[in-house]
N, CA, C and O of each residue as an XYZ file, in Angstrom:
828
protein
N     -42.784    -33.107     24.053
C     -43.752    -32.854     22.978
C     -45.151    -32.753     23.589
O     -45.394    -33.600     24.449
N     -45.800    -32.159     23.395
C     -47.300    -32.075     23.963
C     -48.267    -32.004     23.139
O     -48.230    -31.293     22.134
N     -49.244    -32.734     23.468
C     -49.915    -33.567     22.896
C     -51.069    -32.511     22.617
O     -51.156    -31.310     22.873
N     -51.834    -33.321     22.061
C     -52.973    -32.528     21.308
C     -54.526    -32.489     21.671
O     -55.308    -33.434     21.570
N     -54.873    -30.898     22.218
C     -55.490    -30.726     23.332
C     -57.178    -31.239     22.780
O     -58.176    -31.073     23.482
N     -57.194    -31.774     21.616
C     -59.065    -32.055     21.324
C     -58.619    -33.817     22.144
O     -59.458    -34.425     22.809
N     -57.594    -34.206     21.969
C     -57.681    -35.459     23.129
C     -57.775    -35.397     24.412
O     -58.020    -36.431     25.032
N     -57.639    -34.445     24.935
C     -57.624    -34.018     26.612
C     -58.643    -33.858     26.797
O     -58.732    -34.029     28.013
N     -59.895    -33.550     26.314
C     -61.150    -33.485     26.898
C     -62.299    -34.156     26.801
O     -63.268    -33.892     26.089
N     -62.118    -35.195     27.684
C     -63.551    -36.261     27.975
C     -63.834    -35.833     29.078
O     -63.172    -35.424     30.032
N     -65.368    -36.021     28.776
C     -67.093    -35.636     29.239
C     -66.466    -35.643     30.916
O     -67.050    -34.760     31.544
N     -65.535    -36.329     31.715
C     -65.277    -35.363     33.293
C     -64.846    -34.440     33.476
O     -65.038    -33.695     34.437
N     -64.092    -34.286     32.477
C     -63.251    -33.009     32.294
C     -63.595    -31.883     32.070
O     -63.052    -31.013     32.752
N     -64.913    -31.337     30.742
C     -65.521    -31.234     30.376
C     -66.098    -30.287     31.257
O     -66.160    -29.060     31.183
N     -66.786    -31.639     32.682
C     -67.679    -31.102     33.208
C     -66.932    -30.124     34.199
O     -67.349    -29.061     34.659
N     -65.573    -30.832     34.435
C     -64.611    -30.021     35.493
C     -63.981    -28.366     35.215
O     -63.773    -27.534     36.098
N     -63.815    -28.233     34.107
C     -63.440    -27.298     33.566
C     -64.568    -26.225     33.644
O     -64.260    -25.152     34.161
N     -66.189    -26.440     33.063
C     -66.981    -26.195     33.441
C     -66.793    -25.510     34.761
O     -66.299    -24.416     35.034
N     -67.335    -26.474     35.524
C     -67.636    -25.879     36.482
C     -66.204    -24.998     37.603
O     -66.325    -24.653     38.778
N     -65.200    -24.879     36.877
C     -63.996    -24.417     37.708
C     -63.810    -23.014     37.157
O     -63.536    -22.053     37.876
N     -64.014    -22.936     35.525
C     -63.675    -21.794     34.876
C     -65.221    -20.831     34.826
O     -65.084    -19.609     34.898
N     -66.337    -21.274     34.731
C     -67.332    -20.599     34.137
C     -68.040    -19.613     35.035
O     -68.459    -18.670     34.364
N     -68.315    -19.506     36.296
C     -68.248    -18.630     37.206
C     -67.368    -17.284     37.351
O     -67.665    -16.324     38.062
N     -66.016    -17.429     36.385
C     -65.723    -16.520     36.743
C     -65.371    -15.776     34.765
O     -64.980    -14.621     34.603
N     -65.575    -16.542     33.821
C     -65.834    -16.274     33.077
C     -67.089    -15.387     32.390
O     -67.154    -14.627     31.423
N     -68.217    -15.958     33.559
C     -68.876    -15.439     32.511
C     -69.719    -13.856     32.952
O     -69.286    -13.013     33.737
N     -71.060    -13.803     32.150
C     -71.557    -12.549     32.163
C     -72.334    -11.779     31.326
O     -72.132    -12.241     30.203
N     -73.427    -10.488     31.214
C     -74.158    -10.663     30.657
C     -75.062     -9.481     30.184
O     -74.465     -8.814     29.338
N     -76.451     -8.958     30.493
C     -77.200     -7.691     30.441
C     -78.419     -7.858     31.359
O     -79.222     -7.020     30.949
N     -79.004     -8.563     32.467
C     -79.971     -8.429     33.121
C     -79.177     -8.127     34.199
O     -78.007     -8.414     34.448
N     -80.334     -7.252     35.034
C     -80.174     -7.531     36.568
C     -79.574     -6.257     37.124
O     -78.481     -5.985     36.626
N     -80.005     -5.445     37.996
C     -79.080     -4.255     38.924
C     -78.302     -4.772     39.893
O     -78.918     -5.602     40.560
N     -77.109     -4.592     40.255
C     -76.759     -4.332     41.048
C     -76.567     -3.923     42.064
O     -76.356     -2.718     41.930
N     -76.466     -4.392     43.728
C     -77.267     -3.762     44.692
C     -76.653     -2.676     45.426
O     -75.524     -2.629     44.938
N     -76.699     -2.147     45.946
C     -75.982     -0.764     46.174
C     -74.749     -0.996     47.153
O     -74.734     -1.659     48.190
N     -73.721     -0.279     46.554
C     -72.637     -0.635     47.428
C     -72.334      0.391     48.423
O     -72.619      1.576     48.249
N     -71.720     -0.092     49.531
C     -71.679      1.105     50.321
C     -69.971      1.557     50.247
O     -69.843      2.722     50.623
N     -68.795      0.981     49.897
C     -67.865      1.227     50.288
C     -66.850      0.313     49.443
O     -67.107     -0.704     48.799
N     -65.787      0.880     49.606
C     -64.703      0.034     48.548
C     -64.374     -0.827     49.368
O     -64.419     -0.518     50.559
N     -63.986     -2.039     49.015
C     -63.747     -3.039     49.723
C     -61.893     -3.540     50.005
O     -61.264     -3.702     48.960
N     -61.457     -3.663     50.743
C     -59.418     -3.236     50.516
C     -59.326     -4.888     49.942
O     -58.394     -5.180     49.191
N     -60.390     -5.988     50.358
C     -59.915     -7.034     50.292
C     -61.215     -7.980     50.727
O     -62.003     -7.707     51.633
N     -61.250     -8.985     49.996
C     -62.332    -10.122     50.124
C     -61.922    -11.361     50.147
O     -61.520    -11.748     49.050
N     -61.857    -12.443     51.343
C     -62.104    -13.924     51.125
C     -63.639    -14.346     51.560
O     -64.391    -13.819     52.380
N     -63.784    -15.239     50.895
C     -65.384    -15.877     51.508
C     -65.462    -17.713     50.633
O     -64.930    -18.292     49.686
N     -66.076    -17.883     51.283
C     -66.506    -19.296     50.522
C     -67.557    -19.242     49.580
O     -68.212    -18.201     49.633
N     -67.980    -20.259     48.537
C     -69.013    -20.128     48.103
C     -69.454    -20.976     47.332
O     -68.566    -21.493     46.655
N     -70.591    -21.392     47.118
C     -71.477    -22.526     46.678
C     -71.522    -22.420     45.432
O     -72.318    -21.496     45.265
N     -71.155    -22.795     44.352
C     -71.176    -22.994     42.985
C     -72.293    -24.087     42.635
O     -72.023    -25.219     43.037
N     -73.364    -23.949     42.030
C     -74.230    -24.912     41.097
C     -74.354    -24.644     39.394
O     -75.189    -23.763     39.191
N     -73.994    -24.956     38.641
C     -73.689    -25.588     37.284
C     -74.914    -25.982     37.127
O     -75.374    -26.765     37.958
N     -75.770    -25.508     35.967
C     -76.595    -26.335     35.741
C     -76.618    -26.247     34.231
O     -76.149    -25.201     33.782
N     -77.158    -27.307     33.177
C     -77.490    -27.103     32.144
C     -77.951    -28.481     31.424
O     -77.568    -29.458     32.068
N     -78.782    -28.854     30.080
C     -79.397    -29.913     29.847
C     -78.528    -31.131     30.154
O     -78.984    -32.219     30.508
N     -77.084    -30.816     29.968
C     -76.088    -32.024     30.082
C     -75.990    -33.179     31.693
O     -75.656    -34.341     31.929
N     -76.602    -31.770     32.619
C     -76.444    -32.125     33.753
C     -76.408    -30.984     35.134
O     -76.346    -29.759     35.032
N     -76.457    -31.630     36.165
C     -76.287    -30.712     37.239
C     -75.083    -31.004     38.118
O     -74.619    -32.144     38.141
N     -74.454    -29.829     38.984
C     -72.989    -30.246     39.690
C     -73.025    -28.812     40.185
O     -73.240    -27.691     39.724
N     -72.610    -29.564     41.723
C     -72.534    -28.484     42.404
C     -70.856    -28.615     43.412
O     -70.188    -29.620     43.652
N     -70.674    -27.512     43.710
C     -69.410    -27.553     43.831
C     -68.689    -26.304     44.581
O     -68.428    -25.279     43.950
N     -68.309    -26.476     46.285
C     -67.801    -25.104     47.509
C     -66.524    -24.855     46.613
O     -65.808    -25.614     45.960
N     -66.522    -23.815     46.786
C     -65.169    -23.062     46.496
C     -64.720    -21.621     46.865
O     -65.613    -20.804     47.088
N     -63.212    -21.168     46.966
C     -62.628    -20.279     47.531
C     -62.369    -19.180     46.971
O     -61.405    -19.259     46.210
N     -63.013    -17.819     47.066
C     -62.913    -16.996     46.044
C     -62.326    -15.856     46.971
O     -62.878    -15.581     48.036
N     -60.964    -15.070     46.446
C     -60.581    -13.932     47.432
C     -59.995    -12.829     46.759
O     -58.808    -13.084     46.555
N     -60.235    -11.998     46.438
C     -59.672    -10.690     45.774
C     -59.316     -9.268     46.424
O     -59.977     -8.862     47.380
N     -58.319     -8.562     45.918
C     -57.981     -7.775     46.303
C     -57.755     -6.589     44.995
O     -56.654     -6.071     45.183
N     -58.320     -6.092     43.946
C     -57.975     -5.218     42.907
C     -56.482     -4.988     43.230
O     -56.141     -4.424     44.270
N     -55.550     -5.464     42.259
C     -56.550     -5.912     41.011
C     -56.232     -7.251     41.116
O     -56.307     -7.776     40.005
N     -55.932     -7.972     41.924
C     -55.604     -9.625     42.127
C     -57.056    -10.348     42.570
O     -57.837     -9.854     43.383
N     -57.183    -11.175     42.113
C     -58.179    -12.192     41.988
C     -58.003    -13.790     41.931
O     -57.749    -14.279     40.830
N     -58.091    -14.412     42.756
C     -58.024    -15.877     42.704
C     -59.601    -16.995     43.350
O     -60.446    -16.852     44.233
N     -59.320    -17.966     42.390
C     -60.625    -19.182     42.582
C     -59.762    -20.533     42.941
O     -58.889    -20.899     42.154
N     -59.956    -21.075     43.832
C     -59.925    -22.628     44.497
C     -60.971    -23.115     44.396
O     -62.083    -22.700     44.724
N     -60.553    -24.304     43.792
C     -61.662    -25.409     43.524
C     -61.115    -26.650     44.648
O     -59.926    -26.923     44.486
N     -61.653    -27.251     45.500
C     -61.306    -28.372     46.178
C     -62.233    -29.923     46.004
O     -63.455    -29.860     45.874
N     -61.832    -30.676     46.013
C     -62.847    -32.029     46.232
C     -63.203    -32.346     47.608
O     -62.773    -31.759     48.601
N     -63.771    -33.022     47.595
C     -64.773    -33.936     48.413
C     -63.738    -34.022     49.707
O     -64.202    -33.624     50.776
N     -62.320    -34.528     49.697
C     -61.544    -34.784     50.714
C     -60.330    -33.947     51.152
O     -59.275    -34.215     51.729
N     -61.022    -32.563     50.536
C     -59.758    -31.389     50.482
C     -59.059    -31.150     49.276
O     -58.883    -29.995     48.885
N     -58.470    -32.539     48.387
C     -57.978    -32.243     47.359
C     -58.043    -30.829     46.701
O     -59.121    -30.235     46.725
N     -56.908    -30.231     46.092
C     -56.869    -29.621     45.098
C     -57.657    -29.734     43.935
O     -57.344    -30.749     43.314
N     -58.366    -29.226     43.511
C     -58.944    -29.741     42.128
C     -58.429    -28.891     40.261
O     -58.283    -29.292     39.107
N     -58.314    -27.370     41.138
C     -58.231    -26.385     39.888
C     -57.777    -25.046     40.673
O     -58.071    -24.980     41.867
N     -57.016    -23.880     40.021
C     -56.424    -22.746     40.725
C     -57.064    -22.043     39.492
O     -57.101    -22.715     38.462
N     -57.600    -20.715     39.454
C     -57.364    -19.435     38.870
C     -56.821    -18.231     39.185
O     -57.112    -17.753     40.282
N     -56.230    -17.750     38.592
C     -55.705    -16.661     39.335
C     -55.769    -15.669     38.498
O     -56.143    -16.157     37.431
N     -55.557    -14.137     38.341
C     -56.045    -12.894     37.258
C     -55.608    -11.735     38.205
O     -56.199    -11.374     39.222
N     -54.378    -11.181     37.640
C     -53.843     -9.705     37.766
C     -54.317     -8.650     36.608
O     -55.156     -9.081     35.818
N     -53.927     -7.509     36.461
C     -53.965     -6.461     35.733
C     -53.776     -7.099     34.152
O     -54.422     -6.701     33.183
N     -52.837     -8.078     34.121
C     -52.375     -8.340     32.557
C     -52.592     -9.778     32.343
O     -52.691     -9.788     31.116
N     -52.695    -10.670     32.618
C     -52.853    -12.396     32.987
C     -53.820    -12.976     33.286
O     -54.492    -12.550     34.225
N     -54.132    -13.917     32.720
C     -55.548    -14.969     33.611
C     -54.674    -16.403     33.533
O     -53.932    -16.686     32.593
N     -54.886    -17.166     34.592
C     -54.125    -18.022     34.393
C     -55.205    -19.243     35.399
O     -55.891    -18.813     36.327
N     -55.193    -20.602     35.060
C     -55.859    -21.597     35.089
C     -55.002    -22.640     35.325
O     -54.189    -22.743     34.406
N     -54.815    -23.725     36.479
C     -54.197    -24.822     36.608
C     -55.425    -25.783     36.766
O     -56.292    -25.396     37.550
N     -55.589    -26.780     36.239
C     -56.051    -28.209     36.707
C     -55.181    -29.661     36.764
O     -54.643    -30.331     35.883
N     -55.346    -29.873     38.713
C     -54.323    -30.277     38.956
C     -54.311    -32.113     38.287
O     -53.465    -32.708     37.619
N     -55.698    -32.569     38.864
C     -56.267    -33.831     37.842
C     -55.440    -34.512     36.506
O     -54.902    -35.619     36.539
N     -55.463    -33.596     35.324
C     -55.054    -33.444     34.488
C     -54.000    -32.973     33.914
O     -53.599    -33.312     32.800
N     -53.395    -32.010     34.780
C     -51.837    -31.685     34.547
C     -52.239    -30.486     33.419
O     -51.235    -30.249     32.748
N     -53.515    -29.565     32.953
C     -53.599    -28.995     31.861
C     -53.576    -27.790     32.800
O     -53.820    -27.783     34.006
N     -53.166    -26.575     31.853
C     -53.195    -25.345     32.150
C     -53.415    -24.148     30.941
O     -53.047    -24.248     29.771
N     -54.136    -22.967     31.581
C     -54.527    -22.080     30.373
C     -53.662    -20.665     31.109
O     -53.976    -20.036     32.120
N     -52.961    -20.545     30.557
C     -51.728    -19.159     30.894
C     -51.956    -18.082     29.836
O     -51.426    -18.713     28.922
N     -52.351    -16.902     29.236
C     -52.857    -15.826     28.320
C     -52.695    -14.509     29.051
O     -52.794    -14.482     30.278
N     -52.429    -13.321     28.282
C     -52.016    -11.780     28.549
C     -53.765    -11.670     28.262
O     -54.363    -11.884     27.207
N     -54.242    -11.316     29.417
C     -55.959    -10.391     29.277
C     -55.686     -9.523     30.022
O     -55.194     -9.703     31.136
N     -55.998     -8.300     29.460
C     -55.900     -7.165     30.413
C     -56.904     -6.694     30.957
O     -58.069     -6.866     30.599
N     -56.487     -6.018     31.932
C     -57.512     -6.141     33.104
C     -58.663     -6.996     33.720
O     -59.736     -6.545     34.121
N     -58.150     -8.704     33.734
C     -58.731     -9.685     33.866
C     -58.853     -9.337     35.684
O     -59.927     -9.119     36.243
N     -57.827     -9.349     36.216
C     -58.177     -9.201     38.023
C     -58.974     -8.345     38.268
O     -59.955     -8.731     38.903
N     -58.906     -6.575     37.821
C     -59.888     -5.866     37.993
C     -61.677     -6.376     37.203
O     -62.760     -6.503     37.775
N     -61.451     -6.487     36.293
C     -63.063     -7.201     35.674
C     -63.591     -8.225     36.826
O     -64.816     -8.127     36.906
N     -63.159     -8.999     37.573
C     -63.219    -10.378     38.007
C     -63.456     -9.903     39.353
O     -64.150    -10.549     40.138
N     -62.989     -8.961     39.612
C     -63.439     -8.391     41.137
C     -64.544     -7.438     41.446
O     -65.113     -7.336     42.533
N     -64.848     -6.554     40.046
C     -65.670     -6.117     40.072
C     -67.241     -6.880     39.856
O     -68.329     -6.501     40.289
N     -66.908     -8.097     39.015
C     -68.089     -8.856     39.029
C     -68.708     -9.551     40.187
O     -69.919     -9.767     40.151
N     -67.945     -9.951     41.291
C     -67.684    -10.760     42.475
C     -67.958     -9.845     43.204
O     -68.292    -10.371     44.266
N     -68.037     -8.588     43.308
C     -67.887     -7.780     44.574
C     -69.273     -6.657     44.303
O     -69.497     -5.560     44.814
N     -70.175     -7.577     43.128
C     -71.287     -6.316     42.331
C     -71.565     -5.526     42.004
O     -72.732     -5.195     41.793
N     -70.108     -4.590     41.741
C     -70.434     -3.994     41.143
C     -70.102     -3.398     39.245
O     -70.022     -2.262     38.777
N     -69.967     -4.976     38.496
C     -69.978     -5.065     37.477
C     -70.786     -4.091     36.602
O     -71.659     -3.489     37.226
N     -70.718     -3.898     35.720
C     -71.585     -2.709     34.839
C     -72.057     -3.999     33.630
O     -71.243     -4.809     33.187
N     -73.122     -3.971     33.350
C     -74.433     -4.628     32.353
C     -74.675     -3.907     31.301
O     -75.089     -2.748     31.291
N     -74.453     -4.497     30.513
C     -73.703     -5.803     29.702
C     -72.507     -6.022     30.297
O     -71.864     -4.977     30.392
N     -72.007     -6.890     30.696
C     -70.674     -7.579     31.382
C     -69.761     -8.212     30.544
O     -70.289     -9.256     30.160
N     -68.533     -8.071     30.027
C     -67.817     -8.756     28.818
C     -66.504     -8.770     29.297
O     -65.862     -7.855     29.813
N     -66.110    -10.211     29.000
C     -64.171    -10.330     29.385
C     -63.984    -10.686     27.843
O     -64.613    -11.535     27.211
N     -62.985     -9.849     27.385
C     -62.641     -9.805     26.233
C     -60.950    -10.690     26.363
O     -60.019    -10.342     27.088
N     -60.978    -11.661     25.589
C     -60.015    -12.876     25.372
C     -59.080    -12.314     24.587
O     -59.343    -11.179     24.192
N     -57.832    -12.901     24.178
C     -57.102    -13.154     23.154
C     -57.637    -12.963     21.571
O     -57.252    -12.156     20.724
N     -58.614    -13.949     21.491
C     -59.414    -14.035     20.276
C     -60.901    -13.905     20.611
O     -61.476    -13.246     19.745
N     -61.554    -14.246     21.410
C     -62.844    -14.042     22.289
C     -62.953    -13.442     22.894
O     -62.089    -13.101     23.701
N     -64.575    -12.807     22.780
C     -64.609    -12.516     23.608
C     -66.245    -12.213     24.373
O     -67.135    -11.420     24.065
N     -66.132    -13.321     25.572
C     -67.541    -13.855     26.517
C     -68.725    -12.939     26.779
O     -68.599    -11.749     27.067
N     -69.675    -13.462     26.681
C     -70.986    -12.453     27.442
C     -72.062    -13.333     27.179
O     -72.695    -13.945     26.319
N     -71.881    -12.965     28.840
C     -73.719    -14.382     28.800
C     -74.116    -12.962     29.900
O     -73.481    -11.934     30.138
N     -75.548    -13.507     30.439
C     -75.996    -12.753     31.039
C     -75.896    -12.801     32.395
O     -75.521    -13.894     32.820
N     -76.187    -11.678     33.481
C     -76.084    -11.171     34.755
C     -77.172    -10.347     35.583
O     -77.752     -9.284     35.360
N     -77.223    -11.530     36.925
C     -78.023    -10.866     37.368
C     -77.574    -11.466     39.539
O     -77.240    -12.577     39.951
N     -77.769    -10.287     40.255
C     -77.258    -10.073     41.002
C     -78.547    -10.225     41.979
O     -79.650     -9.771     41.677
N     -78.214    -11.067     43.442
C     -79.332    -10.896     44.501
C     -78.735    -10.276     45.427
O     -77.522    -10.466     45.509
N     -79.359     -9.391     46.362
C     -79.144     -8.666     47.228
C     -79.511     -9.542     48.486
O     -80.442    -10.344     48.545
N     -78.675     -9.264     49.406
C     -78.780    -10.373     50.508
C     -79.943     -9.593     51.856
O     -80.308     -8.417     51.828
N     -80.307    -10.543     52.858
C     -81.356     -9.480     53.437
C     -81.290     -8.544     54.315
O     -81.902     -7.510     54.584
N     -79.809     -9.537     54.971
C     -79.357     -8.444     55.662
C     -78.882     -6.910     55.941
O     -78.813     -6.320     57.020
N     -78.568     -6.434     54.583
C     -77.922     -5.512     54.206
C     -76.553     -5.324     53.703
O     -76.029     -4.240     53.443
N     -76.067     -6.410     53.600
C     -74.550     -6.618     53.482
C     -73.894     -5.963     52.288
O     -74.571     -5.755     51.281
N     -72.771     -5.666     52.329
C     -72.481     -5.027     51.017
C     -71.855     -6.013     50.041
O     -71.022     -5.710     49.187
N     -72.264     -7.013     50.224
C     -71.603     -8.195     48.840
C     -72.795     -8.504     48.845
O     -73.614     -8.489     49.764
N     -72.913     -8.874     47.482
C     -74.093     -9.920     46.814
C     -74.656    -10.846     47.533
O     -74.012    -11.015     48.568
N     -75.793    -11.689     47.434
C     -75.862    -12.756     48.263
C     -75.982    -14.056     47.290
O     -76.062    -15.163     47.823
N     -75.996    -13.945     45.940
C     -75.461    -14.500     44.949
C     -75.386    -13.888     43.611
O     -76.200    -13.004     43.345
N     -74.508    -14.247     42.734
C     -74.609    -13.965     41.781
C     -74.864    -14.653     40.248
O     -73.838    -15.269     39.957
N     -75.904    -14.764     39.139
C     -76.403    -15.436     38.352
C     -75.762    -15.286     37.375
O     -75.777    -14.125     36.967
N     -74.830    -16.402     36.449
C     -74.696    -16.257     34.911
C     -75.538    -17.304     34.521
O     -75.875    -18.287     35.181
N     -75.868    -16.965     33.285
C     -76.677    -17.846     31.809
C     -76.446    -17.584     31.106
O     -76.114    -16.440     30.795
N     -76.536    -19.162     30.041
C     -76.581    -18.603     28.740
C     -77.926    -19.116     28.136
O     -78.793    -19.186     29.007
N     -78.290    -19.440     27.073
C     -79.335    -19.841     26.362
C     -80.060    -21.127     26.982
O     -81.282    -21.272     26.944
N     -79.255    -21.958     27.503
C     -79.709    -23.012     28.039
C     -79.282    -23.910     29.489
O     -79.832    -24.883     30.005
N     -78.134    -23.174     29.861
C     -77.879    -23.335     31.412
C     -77.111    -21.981     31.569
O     -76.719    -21.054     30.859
N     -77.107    -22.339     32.787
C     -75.855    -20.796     33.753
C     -75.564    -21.822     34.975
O     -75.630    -23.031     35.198
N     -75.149    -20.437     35.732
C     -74.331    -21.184     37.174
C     -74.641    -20.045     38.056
O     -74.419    -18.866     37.782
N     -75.336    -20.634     39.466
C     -75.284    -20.004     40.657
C     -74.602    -19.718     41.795
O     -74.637    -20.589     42.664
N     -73.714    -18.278     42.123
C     -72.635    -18.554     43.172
C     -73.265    -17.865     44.052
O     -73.558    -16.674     43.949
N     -73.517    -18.634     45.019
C     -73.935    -18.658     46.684
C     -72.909    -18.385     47.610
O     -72.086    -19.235     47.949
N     -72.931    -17.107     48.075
C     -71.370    -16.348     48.844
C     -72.073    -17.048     50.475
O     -73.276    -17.081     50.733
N     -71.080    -17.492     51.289
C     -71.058    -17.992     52.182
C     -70.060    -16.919     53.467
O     -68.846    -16.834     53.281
N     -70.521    -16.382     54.352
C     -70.253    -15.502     55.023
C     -69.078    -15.218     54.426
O     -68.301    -16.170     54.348
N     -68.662    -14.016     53.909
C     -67.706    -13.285     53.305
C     -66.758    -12.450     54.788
O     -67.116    -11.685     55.683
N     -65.805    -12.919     54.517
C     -64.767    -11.933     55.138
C     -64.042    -10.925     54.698
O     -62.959    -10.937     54.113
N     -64.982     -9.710     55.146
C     -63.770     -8.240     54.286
C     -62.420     -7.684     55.111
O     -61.723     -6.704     54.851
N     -62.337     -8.352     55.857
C     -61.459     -8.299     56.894
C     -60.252     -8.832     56.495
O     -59.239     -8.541     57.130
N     -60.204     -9.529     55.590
C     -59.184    -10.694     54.812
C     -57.826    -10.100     54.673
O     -57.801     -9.423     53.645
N     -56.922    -10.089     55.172
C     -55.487     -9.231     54.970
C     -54.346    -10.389     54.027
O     -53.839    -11.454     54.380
N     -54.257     -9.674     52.823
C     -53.697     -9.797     51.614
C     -52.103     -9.906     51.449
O     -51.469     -8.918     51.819
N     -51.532    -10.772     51.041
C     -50.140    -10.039     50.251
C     -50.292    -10.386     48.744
O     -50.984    -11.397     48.628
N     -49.993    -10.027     47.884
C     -49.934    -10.501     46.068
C     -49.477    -11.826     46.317
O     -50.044    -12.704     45.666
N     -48.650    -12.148     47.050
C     -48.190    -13.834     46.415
C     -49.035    -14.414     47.136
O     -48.326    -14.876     48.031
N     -49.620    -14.578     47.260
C     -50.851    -15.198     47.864
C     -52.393    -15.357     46.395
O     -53.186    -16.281     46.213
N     -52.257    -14.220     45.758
C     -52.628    -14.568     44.445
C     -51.671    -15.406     43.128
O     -52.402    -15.875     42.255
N     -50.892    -15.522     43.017
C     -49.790    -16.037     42.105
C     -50.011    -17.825     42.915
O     -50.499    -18.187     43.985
N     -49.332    -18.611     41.684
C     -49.169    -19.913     41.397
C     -48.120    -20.116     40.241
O     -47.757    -19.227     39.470
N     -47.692    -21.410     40.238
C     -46.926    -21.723     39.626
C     -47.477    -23.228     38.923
O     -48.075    -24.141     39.492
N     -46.996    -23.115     37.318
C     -47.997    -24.669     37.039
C     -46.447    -25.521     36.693
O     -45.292    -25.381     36.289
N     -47.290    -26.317     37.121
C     -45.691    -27.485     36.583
C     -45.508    -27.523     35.694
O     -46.381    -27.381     34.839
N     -43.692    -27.837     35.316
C     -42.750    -27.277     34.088
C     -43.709    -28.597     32.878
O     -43.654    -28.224     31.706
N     -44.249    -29.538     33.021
C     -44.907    -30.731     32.588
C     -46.048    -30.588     32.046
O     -46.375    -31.394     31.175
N     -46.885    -29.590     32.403
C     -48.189    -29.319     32.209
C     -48.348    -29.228     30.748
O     -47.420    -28.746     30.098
N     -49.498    -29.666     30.110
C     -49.642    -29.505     28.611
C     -50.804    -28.322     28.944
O     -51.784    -28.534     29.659
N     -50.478    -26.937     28.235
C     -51.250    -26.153     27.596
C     -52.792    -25.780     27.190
O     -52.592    -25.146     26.154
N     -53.729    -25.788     27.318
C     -55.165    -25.761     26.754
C     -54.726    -24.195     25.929
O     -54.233    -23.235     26.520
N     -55.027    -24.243     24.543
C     -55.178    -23.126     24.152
C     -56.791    -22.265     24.158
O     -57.752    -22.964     23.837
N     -56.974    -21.260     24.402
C     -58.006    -20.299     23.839
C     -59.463    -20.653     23.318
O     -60.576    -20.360     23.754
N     -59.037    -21.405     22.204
C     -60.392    -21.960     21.468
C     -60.611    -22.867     21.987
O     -61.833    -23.002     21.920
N     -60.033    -23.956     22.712
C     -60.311    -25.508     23.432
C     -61.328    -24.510     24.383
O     -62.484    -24.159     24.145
N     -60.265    -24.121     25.800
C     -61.549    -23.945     26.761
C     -62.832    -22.812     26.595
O     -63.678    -22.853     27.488
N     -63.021    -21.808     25.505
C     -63.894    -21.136     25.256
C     -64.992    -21.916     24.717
O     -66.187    -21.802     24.987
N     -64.213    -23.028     23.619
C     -65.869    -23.726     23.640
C     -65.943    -25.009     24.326
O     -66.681    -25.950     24.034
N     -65.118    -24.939     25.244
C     -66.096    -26.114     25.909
C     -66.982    -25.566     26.944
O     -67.850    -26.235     27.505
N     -66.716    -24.223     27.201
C     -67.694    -23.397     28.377
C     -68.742    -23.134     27.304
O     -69.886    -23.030     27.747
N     -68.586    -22.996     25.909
C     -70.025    -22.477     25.193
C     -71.197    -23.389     25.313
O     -72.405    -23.192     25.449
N     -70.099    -24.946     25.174
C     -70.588    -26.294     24.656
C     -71.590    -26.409     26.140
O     -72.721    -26.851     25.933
N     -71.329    -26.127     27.270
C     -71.833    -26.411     28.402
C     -72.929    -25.655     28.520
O     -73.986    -26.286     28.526
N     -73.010    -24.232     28.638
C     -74.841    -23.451     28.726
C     -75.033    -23.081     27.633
O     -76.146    -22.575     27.492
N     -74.195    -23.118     26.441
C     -75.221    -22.394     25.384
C     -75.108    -23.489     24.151
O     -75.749    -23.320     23.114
């Protein structure tokens, strides 16, 4: 029987979910995009996540690697731990948090392609991932790095009263891919987050 998901979420969780899902959720209408030079076959890189908003600040490295239309986010702790998986093909977005045993599994189409194009800058403004029943848009805005590089050197969401900053940490386009390498599996145990749980607790957080 599984339990009932407005009990699953206290204020760590909250903040965890936050900061695991909202980076790649969100998006917006400011900001150009910096010029790309070339399609990219494949991207891993690290990268600096900061969360900010009146509730609080949290910052947080994580593993972001895509290949159109596959897309995946690692969240790790402090001592390596696992913390949270995303993953997003052509038809799927899918969310494990390992902490908690909760997971968000949903048919979005073209969630991997949207998610790579935002990550790789060249998203189109206004920026929108359209949900099940929702559907997100905060705003976007893109820094160009000095070197010349053809990835971002971060990329900005907000909403009304916080956003989140992802700080790309030498990017490897060199990254050689197979699909199961995007895919996960959540345990047969896991209780569910539906739709409306984690949409507003990402609202509840910047806007």
């Amino acid at each position: 029987m599984q339990r009932k998901n407005s009990k699953s979420f206290k204020i760590p969780l909250v903040r965890l979910i936050a900061a695991a899902c909202i980076s790649v959720f969100l998006a917006g209408c400011a900001g150009v995009a910096p010029s790309m030079k070339k399609e990219f076959v494949a991207v891993k890189t690290q990268v600096m996540v900061t969360l900010t908003s009146p509730k609080g600040k949290l910052k947080k490295k994580c593993t972001l690697a895509w290949a159109a239309p596959y897309f995946r986010m690692e969240v790790r702790g402090f001592l390596n731990e696992p913390i949270a998986e995303l993953a997003a093909d052509a038809g799927r977005l899918k969310i494990y948090l390992y902490q908690s045993n909760l997971y968000y599994d949903e048919k979005v189409t073209d969630a991997g392609p949207i998610l790579c194009s935002l990550f790789s800058g060249r998203a189109a403004s206004p920026f929108l991932l359209k949900l099940t029943n929702n559907t997100l848009n905060f705003k976007l805005k893109y820094e160009a790095p000095l070197d010349g590089s053809e990835i971002p050197y971060s990329v900005e969401l907000y909403g009304r009263e916080g956003g989140v900053k992802i700080n790309f940490i030498k990017p490897d386009t060199s990254f050689v891919y197979a699909p199961e390498y995007f895919r996960f599996k959540t345990p047969e145990n896991a209780v569910k987050i539906n739709e409306d749980a984690i949409v507003g607790t990402l609202k509840s957080w910047i806007n």
